[in-house]
N, C-alpha and C positions, 0 to 999 in steps of 0.2 A: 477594630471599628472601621465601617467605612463610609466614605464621603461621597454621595451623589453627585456630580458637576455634570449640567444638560445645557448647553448650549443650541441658542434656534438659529438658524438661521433660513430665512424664505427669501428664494428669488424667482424673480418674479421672468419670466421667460416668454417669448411671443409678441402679436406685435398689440396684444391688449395686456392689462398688470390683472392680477386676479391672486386674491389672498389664498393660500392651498395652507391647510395643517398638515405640518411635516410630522409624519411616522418617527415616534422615538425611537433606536434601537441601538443593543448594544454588541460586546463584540459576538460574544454566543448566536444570539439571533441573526448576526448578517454570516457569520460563518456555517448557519445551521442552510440555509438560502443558498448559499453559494455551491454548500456539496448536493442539496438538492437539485441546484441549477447545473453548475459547471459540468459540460457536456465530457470532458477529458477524463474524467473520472470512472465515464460509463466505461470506458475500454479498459484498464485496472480493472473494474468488476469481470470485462469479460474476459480476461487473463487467467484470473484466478478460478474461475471458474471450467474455459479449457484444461487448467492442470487440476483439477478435480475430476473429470471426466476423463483423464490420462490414468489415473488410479482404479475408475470401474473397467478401464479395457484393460488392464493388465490386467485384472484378477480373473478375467474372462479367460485368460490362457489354461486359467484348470478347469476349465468345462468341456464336457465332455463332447465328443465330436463324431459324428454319423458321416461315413462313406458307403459308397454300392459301384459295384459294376455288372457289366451283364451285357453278354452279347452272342454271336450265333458265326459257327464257323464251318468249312469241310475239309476236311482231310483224309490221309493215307492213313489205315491202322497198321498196329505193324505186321500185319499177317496180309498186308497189300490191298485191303478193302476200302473203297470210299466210305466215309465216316460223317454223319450230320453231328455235330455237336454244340450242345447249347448251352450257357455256362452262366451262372448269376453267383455273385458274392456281395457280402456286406460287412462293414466292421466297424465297434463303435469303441471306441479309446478315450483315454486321456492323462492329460501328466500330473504325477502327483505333487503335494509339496515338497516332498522328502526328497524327490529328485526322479522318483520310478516313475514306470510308466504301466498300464494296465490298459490291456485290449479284448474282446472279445470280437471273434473271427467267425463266419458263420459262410460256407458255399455248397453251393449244389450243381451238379453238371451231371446233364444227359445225352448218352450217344447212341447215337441209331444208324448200324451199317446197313447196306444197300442188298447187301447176303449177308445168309448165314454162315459162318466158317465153323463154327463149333456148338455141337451140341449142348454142350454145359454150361457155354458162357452166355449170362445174359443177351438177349439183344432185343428193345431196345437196353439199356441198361444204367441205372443212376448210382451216380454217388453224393452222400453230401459226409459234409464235414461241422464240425461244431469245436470249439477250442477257446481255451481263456488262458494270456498270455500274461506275463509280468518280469518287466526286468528293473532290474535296481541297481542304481551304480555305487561301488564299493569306493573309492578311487575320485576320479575326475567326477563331478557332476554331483555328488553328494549331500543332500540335502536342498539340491537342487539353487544352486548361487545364483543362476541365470534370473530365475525367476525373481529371487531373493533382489537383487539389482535392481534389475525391472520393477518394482514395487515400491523397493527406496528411494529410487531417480522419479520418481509417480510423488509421491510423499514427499521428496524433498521441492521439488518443481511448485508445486503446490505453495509451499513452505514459503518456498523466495518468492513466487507471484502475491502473497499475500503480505510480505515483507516490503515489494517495491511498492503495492497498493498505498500502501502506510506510511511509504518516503513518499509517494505522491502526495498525500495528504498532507501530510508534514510542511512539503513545502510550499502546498497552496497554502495554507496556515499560515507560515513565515510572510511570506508574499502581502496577507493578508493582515497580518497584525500592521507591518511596515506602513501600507499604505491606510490603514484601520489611524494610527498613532498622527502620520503627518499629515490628515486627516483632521485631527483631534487637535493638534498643536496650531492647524491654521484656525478654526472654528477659535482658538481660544485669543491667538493674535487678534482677530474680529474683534474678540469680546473685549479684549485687552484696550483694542484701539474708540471700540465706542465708548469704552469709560472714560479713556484720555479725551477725545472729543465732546464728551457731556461736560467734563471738568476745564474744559478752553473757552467752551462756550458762555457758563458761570464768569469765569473770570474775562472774558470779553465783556459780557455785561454790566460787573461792577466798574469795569474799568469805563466804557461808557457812559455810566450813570458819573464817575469822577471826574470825568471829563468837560461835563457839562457843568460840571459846577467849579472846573476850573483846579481841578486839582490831579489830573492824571495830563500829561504830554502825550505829543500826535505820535514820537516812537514809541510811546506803550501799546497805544492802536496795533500799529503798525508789526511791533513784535509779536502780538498775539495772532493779529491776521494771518501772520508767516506762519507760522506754531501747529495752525485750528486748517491751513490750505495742506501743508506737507501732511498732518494727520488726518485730513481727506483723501490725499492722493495713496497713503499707504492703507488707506482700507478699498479704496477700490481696486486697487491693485489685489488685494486680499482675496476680495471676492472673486476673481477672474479663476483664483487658483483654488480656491473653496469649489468652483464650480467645476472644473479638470478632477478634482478629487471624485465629488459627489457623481460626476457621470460614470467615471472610472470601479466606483463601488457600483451603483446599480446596474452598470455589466456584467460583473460580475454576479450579482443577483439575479440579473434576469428579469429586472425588472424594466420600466420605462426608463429612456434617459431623462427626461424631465421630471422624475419624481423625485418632491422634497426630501428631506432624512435629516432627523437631529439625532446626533452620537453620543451616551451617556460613559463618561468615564468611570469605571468601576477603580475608585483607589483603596490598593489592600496597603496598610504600612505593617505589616506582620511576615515573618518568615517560618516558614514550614518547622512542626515540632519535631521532627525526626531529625536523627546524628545524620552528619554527613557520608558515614557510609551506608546508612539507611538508605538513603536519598539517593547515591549513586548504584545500590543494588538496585534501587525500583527505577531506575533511567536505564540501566545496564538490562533489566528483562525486557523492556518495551521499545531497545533502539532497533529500530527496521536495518541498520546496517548490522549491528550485530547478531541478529536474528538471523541474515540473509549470510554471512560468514561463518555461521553453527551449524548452517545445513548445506553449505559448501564442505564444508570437513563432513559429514557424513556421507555425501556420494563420495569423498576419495576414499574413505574409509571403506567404501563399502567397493571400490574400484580396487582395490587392493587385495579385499581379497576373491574377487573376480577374479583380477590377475593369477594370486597362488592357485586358483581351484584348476585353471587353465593349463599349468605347469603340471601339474599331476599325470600319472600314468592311465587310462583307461582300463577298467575290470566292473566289469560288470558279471551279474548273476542275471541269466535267464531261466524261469521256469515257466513252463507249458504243461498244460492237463488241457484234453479233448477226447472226445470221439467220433467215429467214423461208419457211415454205413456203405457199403456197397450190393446192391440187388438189383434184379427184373425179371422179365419174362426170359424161360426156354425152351429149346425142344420139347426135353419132359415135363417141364411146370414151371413152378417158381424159385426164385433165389434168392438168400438174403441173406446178410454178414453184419455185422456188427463189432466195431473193436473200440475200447478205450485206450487211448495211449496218453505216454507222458513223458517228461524228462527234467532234469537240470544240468545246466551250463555255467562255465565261465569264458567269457571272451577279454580278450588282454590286447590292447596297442599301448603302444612307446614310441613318443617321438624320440629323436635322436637327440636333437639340437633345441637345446631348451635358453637361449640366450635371449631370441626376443622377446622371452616371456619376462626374464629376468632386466630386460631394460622395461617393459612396460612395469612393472615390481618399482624400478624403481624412476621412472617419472613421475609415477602414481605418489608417492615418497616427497618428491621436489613439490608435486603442487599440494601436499599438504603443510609439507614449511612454509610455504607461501601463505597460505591460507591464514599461518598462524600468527604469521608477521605482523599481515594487515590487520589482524582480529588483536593484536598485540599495541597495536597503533589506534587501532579506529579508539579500543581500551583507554588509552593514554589522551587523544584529544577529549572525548566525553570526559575524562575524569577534569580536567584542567577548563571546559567549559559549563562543568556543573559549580564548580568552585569561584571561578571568574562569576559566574550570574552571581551566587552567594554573596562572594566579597561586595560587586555592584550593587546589588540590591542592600545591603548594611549602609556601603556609604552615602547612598541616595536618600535613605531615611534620614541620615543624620542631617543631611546637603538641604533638603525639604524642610526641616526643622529650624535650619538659619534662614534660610529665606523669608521661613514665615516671623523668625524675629525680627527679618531686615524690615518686613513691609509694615511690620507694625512701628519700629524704629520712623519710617520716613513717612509714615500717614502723621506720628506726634510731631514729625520736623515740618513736615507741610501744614498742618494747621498751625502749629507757632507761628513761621512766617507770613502765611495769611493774616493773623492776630498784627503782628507785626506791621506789614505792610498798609491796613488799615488805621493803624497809628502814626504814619507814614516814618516808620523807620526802617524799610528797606524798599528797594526798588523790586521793581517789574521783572527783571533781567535773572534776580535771585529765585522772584517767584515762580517763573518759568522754570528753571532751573529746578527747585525743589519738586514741582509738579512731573520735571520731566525724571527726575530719578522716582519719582513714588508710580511712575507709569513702567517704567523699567523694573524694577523691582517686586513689582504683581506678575508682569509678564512673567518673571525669569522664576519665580514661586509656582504659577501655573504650568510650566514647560517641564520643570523637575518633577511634580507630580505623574506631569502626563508620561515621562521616560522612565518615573521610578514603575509605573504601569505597566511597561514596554518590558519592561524586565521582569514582573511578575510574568506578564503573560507565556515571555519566553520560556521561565521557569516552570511551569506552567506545561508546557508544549512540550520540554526536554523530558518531564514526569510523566506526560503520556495524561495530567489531570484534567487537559484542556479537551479531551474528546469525550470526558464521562458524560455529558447531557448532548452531547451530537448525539442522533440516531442516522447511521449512513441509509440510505433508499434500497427499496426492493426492485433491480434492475427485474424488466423482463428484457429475455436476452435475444428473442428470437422476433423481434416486433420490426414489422413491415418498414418499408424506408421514406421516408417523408418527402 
């Protein structure tokens, strides 16, 4: 079941008073304003977003890639002739996932000597070439880890930019429920205190009217007056601090600082139906530090075996298929040749000294036990903070529930004595007294609600339940600067 409690509050601001209706809202709605407004947030969005775009330039590494050259030269041939030669090539490659690489080679070159030396031999005379290359590493480089790396540090960056988003969030949230709450608990003191002040005023009155007729003393005046001044001074004091709050929220908002706002307390007295390891597996998915220490183990994980692929011997297999023409003009006519060639290779390096591989092996080692500690740790405080809310929130219910028998307890005490004191069987000094416990006792009823709130919400926030009806904004990311 829940309890609506809306308190108003309007102040009246400037140097004319003018009655404004203050916007009711609760905590949803000023949190929903806040990530729409609060400007800090837009940079998180644009975090996560540069590591999203860290992911499409990595995969761009296996695209395929166009080069050319081409130029014009003179030389000796080797029969001692000047030589014009003119030479173009092109090649378009790229790396595979698996680690290979695949080329296509493509030249052509024409020379033209100055004499003729031989009858047979073209002149001018071209050659071109045409070839499709592929090497693949057996060894070092094998399914290609570089890239493998590259793509997981892409993915994980991503991963934690969207994890710190989420502790941003988080703890504007926190930030905000805090000052949401002490907010809530002055609004309620106000309220607390103009009830005590409507009920000083009543009994100033009676006591007036008995006075007049000879039945009330100038100390009963006189103690009420003390009573109804100090319960004036603590509401304007109230309000000074009502008003630091209320500006403090619609900065947060972004809204005007003189806009009014009344705060509806949403009170839940029920506790979540899921087992408590339910509850801490669903806190355990959604905590942005655990999150952001699951994809720290996967880059060392994935540095690791960086590392081993590094340690490895190099062998590679090259194979090449192409063909070749050579032809031109000669003495007696024309010339023309024609060859396909081909082959397969293996190429072998070995470093010597493989020790710094074996220390980066095992740094990579150290900061994953690290990793695990903290992830071991972060583990243990969530479990003892989801448990601690649990426990507070049970005793709060029950804390709520004597309160609400205390107030009823001292509402019957204070109308008795009122009964009483009208019969003139007790003084003034009681009756004060009774009224000032039954004004205490509302309050401290009001204040327990408002904390037992404070704990839902938190619960609330640690379950990740508190962001289901926020919808975060569609940043644009590239918009002109103001």
């Amino acid at each position: 079941m829940k309890l609506m409690t809306g308190i108003v509050l309007c102040l009246h601001l400037g140097l004319t008073t003018a009655s404004v209706s203050a916007q009711t809202m609760n905590l949803n709605q000023i949190l929903q304003k806040v990530i729409d407004h609060y400007p800090s947030l837009k940079a998180a969005a644009i975090q996560v977003e540069r590591a999203r775009q860290d992911a499409i330039r990595v995969e761009s590494q296996l695209a395929w890639q166009l080069s050319g050259k081409g130029g014009i030269s003179r030389n000796m041939s080797l029969f001692g002739t000047p030589t014009d030669r003119v030479d173009v090539s092109g090649n378009l490659g790229r790396s595979l996932e698996s680690g290979g690489t695949l080329s296509l080679n493509a030249s052509l070159s024409r020379e033209d000597a100055t004499t003729t030396f031989s009858p047979v031999l073209p002149n001018p005379s071209v050659t071109s070439s045409l070839d499709l290359k592929y090497r693949h590493p057996l060894a070092k480089g094998a399914d290609n880890p570089a890239f493998s790396q590259a793509k997981e540090k892409a993915m994980v960056s991503k991963m934690i930019s969207s994890a710190e988003q989420q502790a941003m969030h988080d703890k504007l949230a926190t930030q905000l429920i805090d000052l949401y709450i002490a907010a809530s608990t002055t609004q309620s003191r106000i309220h607390n205190t103009q009830q005590a002040i409507a009920r000083t005023k009543r009994l100033q009155t009676y006591i007036k009217d008995r006075s007049g007729l000879g039945l009330s003393e100038d100390k009963d005046i006189l103690q009420v007056n003390a009573q109804l001044s100090g319960q004036q001074a603590e509401y304007q004091s109230l309000q000074i601090r009502w008003t630091q709050q209320r500006i403090a929220l619609n900065r947060l908002m972004g809204r005007d600082w003189s806009d009014t706002l009344e705060l509806v307390i949403d009170n839940s007295d029920s506790l979540p139906d899921q087992s408590h390891d339910d509850l801490f597996q669903q806190a355990s998915l959604r905590s942005p530090a655990i999150l952001k220490v699951n994809e720290q183990l996967k880059l060392v994980d994935t540095a690791i075996k960086l590392s081993r692929d590094a340690k490895k011997d190099n062998l590679d297999l090259l194979m090449v298929l192409g063909n070749q023409t050579y032809g031109g003009d000669t003495v007696t006519g024309s010339q023309s040749e024609s060859e396909i060639f081909g082959g397969v290779s293996l190429e072998f390096k070995r470093g010597l000294d493989k020790s710094g591989y074996d220390a980066e092996i095992y740094q990579a080692q150290l900061d994953r036990s690290v990793a695990l500690q903290n992830k071991k740790q972060i583990m243990e405080d969530l479990y003892y903070d989801l448990s601690s809310l649990l426990m507070e929130i049970k005793v709060s219910q029950q804390t709520v529930q004597a309160y609400q028998l205390s107030v009823t307890s001292e509402q019957k005490k204070l109308k008795e004595a009122e009964q009483r004191y009208k019969d003139g069987r007790t003084d003034t000094d009681q009756l004060i007294q009774f009224e000032s416990h039954l004004s205490q006792a509302m309050l401290a009823y009001e204040l327990q609600k408002i904390e037992l709130n404070k704990r839902q919400y938190n619960l609330s926030l640690l379950l990740g339940e508190l962001w289901k009806n926020i919808k975060l904004p569609d940043y644009s990311f590239l918009e002109a600067e103001e």
